[in-house]
Each structure stands twice: as C-alpha cells, then as structure tokens.
C-alpha positions as CSV (number, residue, x, y, z in Angstrom):
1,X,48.9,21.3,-240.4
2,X,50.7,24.6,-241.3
3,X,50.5,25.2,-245.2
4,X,53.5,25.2,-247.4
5,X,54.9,27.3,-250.9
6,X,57.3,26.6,-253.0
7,X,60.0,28.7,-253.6
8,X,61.3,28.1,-257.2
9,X,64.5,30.4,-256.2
10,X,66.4,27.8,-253.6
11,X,63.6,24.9,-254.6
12,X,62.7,24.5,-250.9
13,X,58.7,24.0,-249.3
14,X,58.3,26.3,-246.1
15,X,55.8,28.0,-244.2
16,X,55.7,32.2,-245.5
17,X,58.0,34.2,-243.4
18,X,56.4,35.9,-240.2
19,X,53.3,33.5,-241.0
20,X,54.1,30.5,-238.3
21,X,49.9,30.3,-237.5
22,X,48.9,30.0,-241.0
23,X,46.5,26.5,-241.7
24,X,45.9,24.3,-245.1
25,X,43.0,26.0,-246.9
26,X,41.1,25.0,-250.0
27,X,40.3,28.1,-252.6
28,X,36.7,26.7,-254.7
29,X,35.8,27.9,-257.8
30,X,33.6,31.2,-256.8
31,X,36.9,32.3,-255.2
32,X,35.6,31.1,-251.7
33,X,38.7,30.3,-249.1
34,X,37.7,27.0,-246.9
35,X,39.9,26.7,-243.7
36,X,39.7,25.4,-240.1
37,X,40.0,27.6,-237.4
38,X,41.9,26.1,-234.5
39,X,42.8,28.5,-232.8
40,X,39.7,28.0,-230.2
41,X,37.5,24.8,-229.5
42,X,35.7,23.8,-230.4
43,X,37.3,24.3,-233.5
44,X,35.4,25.9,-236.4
45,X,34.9,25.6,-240.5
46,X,34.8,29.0,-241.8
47,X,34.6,30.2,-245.6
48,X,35.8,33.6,-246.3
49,X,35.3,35.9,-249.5
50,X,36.8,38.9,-250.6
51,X,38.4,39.3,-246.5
52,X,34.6,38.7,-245.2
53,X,33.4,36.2,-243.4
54,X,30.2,34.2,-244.7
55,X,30.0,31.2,-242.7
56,X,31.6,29.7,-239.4
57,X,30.1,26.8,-237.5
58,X,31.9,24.7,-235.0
59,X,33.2,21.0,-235.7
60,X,30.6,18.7,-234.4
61,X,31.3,16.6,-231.6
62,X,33.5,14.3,-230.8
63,X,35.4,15.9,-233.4
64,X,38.3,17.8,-233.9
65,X,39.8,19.2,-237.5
66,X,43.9,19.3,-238.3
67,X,43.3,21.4,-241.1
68,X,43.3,19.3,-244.1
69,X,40.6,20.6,-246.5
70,X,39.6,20.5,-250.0
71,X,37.0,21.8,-252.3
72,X,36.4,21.3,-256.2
73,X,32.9,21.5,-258.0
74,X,30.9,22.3,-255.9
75,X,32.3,20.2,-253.0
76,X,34.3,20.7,-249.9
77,X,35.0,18.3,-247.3
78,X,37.8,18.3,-244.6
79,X,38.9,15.5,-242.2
80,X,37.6,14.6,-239.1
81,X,39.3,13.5,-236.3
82,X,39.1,11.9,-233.0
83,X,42.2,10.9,-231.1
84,X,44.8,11.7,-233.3
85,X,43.7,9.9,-236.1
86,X,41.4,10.3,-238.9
87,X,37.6,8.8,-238.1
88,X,35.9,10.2,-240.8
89,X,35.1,13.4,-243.4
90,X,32.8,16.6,-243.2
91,X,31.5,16.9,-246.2
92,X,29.4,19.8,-248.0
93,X,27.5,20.2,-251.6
94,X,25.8,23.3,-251.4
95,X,28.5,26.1,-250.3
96,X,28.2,25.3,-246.3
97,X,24.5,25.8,-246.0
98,X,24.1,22.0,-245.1
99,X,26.7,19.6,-243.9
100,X,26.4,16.0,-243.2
101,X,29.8,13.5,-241.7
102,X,30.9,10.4,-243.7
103,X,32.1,8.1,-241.4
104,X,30.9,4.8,-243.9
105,X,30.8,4.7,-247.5
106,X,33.2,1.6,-248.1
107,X,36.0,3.5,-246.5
108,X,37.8,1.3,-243.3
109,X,38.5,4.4,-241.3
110,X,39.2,2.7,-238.3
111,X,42.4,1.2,-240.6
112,X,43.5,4.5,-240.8
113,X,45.8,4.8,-238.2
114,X,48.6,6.7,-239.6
115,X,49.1,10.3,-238.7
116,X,47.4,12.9,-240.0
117,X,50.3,14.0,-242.4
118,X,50.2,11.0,-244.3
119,X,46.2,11.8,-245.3
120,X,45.5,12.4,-248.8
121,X,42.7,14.5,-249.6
122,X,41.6,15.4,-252.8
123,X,38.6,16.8,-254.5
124,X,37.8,16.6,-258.1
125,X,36.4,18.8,-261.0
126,X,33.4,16.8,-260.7
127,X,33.1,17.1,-257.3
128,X,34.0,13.6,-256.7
129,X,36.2,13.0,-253.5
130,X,39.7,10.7,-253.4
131,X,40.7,9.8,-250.0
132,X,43.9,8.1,-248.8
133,X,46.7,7.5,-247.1
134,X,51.0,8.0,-248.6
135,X,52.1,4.7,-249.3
136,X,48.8,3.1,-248.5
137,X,45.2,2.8,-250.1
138,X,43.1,4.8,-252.1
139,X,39.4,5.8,-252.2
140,X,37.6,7.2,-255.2
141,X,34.1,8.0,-254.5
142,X,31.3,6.6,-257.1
143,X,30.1,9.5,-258.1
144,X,29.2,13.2,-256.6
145,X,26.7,13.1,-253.8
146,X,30.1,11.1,-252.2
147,X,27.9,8.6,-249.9
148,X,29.6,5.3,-251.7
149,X,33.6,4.7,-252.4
150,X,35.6,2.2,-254.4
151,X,39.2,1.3,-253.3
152,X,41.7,2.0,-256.5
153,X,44.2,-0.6,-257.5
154,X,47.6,0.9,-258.4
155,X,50.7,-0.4,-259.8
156,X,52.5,0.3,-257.1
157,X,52.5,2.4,-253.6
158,X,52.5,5.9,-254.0
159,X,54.2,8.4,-251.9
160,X,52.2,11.1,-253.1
161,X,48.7,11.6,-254.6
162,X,46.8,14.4,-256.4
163,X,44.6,15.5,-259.6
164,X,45.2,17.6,-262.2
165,X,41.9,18.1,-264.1
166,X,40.3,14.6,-264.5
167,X,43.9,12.9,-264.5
168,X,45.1,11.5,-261.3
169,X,48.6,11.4,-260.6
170,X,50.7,9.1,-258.3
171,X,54.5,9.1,-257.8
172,X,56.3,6.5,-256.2
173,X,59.6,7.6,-254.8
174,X,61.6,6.9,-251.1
175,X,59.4,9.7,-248.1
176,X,62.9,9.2,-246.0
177,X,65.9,10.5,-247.7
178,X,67.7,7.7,-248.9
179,X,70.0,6.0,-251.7
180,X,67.9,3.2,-251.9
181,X,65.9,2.6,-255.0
182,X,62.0,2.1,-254.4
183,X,60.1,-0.5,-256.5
184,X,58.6,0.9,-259.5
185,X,59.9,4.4,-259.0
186,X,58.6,7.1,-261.1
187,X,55.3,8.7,-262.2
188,X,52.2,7.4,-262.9
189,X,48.9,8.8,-264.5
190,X,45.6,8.0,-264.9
191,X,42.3,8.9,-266.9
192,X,40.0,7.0,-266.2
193,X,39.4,7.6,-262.4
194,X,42.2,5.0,-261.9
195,X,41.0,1.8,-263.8
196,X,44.2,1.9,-265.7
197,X,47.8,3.2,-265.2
198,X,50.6,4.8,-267.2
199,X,54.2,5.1,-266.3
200,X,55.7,8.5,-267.4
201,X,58.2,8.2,-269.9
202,X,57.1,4.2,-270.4
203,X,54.5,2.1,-272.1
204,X,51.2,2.4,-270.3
205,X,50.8,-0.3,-267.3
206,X,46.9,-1.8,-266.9
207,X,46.1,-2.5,-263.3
C-alpha cells in the first residue's frame, strides 16, 4: 500500500513525486522507522535508524505483508495476510527481538474479507492495539501484552478511524463521492477507549 502526504497547498493526498515504490511505515518513539519490504519474497519486516539497518527477518509462512504497520509504546504490529485478505497480525513488544502472530484474541478474522485498503490499524500511547475495518467493526485490545480484544460499539459506521493521544476518533462521512447524506454524519470522539461517544459540535451521545 503506497504511503500518502498531504499537500496543504492544492489540499490533495498523493504519493511524493519520483517516489512511486515508497510503502506505509510506522515511525516509534526512539525514532525507529517500521516498514515491510516487498520488494523480494519472502517479504521482510525491517526497522531502520538513523539510515541503518537494525533488524530484517522475513514474514513467516504462509504469510505475506501489504504494508500496513503501526507502532506506539512500545508496540508494533503489521498485518498479515494470506490470499488477499487479512488472516491475522504480527505483533512485537520488545523492539523486534521477539515476535509472536495473533491470529485469535476475540477477533473474527476470517470475517474480514474486505480488501486490504479498508484495514484500520492503529496503535496506542499505551501500546494497546485497535483493529478494524472502514465502515465495519472495531477491535480494542484489553490491555498491552494484546493477546485478548473487545469489539467497540459505536454510534454509527465510521469511514475512518484513528487516535490522537488516548482519544479515539471516528468520522462518518460517504467513501464514494456523492450528494447523498450518510446517517449520522460528522465527527465523533472518545475517551474512554470507546465506552462512550461524542458528536463534534453536539451534545455527547452514550453508546
């Protein structure tokens, strides 16, 4: 999945110029980059610092990667996948020295049957992972060793998912450009790992 910037001059979301190669990577706190190499399989997870390389391994098998990665105290995780769609996550606690894949932990991955552009991944401050799909369900892990997961109820289907701190934010808007209005439009935010939800702009909603 090629990464995307902003471009606050013409407010458009492309690829950098001469760049067409370039993959989602996750940047963690020590200033560690977290990508997945794809340009050889099998394909490999490899954390760079400071232009060097400290650690690339290859994706266990059956698995393949399509680049979506995250990484937020202390924790980095990307997806795993196995004919096109996602089957699981790679997940890591201790900067890459030991890895271990979470293909359980309450999460129905076989349900998840969507392509890969429609996966939400997202890790927290507190290392915490939220996994998802646009316009579908969400997955909050219990706490930080990420082995058990709890689906979050939301007001209404969000387009698009992320964190910002310990609030989580979901925005419910049309993904095809269209006139039509989409129930419950707007912005929503939570702080309480998603127990209860506020519109932007209106009176908090309780889910």
């Amino acid at each position: 999945m090629p990464a995307r910037f902003y471009r606050p001059a013409n407010r458009t979301v492309a690829a950098p110029v001469g760049a067409p190669e370039y993959v989602d990577f996750a940047l963690a706190e020590r200033g560690s980059v977290w990508f997945v190499d794809q340009s050889r399989m099998p394909n490999r997870v490899v954390q760079q610092r400071d232009g060097r390389t400290l650690t690339s391994m290859p994706m266990p098998k059956p698995y393949t990667s399509g680049g979506a990665v995250t990484a937020a105290g202390g924790t980095t995780a990307l997806a795993l996948l196995r004919g096109g769609t996602v089957r699981g996550l790679m997940v890591t606690a201790d900067d890459g020295a030991h890895w271990r894949n979470l293909t359980g932990g309450g999460i129905p991955w076989q349900d998840l049957k969507r392509d890969l552009v429609f996966l939400v991944l997202r890790a927290l401050p507190d290392g915490r992972l939220l996994v998802g799909e646009r316009e579908g369900r969400y997955w909050l892990a219990d706490d930080r060793s990420n082995r058990a997961f709890h689906q979050l109820k939301t007001p209404v289907p969000f387009a698009s998912f992320t964190v910002q701190g310990k609030t989580l934010y979901g925005i419910a808007d049309a993904t095809k450009a269209t006139y039509n209005l989409v129930k419950g439009e707007g912005l929503y935010a939570s702080d309480d790992g998603g127990r209860t939800w506020r519109r932007q702009g209106k009176r908090g909603l309780r889910r």
